[in-house]
N, C-alpha and C positions, 0 to 999 in steps of 0.2 A: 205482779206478773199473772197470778190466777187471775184477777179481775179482767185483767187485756185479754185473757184467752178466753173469759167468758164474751169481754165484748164485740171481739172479731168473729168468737158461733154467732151474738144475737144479729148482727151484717151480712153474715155468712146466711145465714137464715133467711134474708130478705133475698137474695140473690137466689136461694133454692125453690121458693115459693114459686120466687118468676119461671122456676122451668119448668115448672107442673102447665105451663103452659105452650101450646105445641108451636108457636109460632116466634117461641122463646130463642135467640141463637148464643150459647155461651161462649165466651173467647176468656183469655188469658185472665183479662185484666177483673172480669169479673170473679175472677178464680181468688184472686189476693188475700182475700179477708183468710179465705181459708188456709190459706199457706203463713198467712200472720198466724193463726189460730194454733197450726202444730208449732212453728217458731218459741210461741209462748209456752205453750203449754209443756213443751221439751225445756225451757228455761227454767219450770220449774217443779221439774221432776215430773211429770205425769205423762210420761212416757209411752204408757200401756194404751192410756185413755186417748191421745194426741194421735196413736198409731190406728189405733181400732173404731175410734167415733170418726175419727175426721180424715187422714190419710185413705183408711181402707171403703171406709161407709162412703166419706161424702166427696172425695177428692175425686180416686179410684173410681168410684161406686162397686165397689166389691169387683166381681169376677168381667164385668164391663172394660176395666182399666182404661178410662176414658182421660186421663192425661196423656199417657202414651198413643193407645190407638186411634183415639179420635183425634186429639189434638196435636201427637208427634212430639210431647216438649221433654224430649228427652231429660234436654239438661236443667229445665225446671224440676223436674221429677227426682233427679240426681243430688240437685241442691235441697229440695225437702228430706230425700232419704239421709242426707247427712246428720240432720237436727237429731236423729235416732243415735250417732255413732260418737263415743268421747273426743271432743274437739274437732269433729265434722271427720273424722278419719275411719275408712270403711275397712282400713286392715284391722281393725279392734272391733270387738264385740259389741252388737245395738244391746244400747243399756234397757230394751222392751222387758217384762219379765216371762213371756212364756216363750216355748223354744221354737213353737211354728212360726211366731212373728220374727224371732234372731233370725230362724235361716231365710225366710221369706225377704227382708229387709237385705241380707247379705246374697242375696241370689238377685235381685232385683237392681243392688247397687251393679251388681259386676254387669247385669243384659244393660243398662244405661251407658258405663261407662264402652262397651261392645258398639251400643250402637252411633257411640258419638264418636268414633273412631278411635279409643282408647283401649284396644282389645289387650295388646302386651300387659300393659298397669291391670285391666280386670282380670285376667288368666293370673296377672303375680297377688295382685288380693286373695284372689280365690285356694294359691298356690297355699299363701301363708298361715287363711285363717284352718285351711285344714290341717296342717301341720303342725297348730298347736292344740285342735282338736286329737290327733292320735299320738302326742307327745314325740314330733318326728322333730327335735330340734338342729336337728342338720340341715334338713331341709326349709324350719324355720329362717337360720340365718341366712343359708343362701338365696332365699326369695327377697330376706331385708333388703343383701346386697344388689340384689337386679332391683328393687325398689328407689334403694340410694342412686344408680345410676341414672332412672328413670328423669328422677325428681332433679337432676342438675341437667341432661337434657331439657328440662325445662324451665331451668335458670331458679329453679326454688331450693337455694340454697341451703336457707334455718331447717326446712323439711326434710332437705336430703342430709343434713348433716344428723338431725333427731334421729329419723330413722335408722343411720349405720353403727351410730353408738348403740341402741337399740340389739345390734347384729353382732356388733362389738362384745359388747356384755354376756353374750350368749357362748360367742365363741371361744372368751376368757372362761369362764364357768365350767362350759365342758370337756375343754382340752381340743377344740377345733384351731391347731395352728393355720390349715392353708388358708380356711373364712378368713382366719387374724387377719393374715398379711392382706388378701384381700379388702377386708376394714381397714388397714391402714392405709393401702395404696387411693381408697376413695376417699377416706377423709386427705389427703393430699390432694385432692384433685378439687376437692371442695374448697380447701386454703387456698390453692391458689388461683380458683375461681374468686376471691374472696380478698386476695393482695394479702393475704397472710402467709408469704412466703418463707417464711423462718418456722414457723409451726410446718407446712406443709413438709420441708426439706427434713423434719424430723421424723414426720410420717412413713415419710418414702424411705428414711433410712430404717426403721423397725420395720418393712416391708422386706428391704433388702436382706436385711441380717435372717429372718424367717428362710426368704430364701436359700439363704447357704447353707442353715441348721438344716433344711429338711429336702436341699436338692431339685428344687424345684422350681420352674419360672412362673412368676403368676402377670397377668395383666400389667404391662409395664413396668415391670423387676422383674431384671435380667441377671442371672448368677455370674 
């Protein structure tokens, strides 16, 4: 993997040369080598070096931001910013080591996701990661849960179901029964997005019972 990431700089290099010249016009496709280069280079660990020589220097061009504003490729730019996040997910922390490139990389993810018309999913990333930066674990799960719901709006099932277990876990931990029942009633809705109807009817029934303990209706449990 380091060897690919060096070989897509010395491609990458051939491609920059040409634009030292002014009649040079750069598009997409000449872009690749360098989007292979952080690909690799994030495969295998080199994280800091993937962010800083090549994202920010030579993708970017620093303060230029010439993916975005010259070229608009929002959702190119989104899918590079992943390679930074554990298993491409921007609610978790960019495994970069210094803290300007975390927030930078997490402020960056969310204006992409904004501008591709994913504001709700950016505002709840942005919801979550602050909430576990000032230890607000209430607010943690409830951003999972609007997460969880997001992610089956858009039929991603495995994701939405990761995520509420996620929310789950949280709200077992600290004694959050209304999140519970809420984690239950989505992982229901996720079974039986899923034909797992006998798990689901389980769900909805530890949803119900919540209910009656604590007097309350939450999203489809009814007391």
């Amino acid at each position: 993997m380091r060897r690919l990431y060096q070989y897509f700089g010395e491609i990458a290099e051939q491609t920059l040369n040409k634009l030292r010249t002014p009649e040079f016009q750069i598009y997409l496709e000449e872009m690749q080598p360098l989007f292979e280069q952080v690909y690799h280079g994030c495969k295998t660990r080199m994280y800091q070096e993937a962010y800083w020589d090549v994202y920010v220097q030579k993708i970017q061009r620093r303060k230029e931001y010439f993916l975005i504003h010259k070229l608009g490729a929002w959702d190119t730019d989104l899918a590079i910013i992943q390679n930074f996040f554990p298993d491409g997910d921007v609610q978790k922390e960019p495994l970069v080591s210094k803290i300007e490139a975390k927030s930078f990389l997490i402020a960056e993810a969310g204006l992409s996701m904004k501008n591709l018309g994913r504001l709700k999913e950016a505002n709840t990333a942005f919801a979550i990661e602050g909430a576990r930066k000032t230890g607000r674990q209430d607010i943690e799960a409830e951003s999972l849960i609007e997460l969880a719901r997001i992610r089956i709006e858009q039929g991603k099932y495995p994701e939405a179901e990761s995520v509420i277990n996620q929310a789950l876990r949280i709200c077992q931990r600290c004694g959050y029964r209304l999140y519970e029942a809420n984690c239950y009633n989505v992982l229901s809705q996720i079974y039986l997005k899923t034909t797992r109807s006998k798990e689901a009817k389980g769900y909805q029934t530890k949803a119900h019972v919540i209910a009656q303990e604590t007097g309350y209706s939450f999203m489809g449990v009814k007391r």
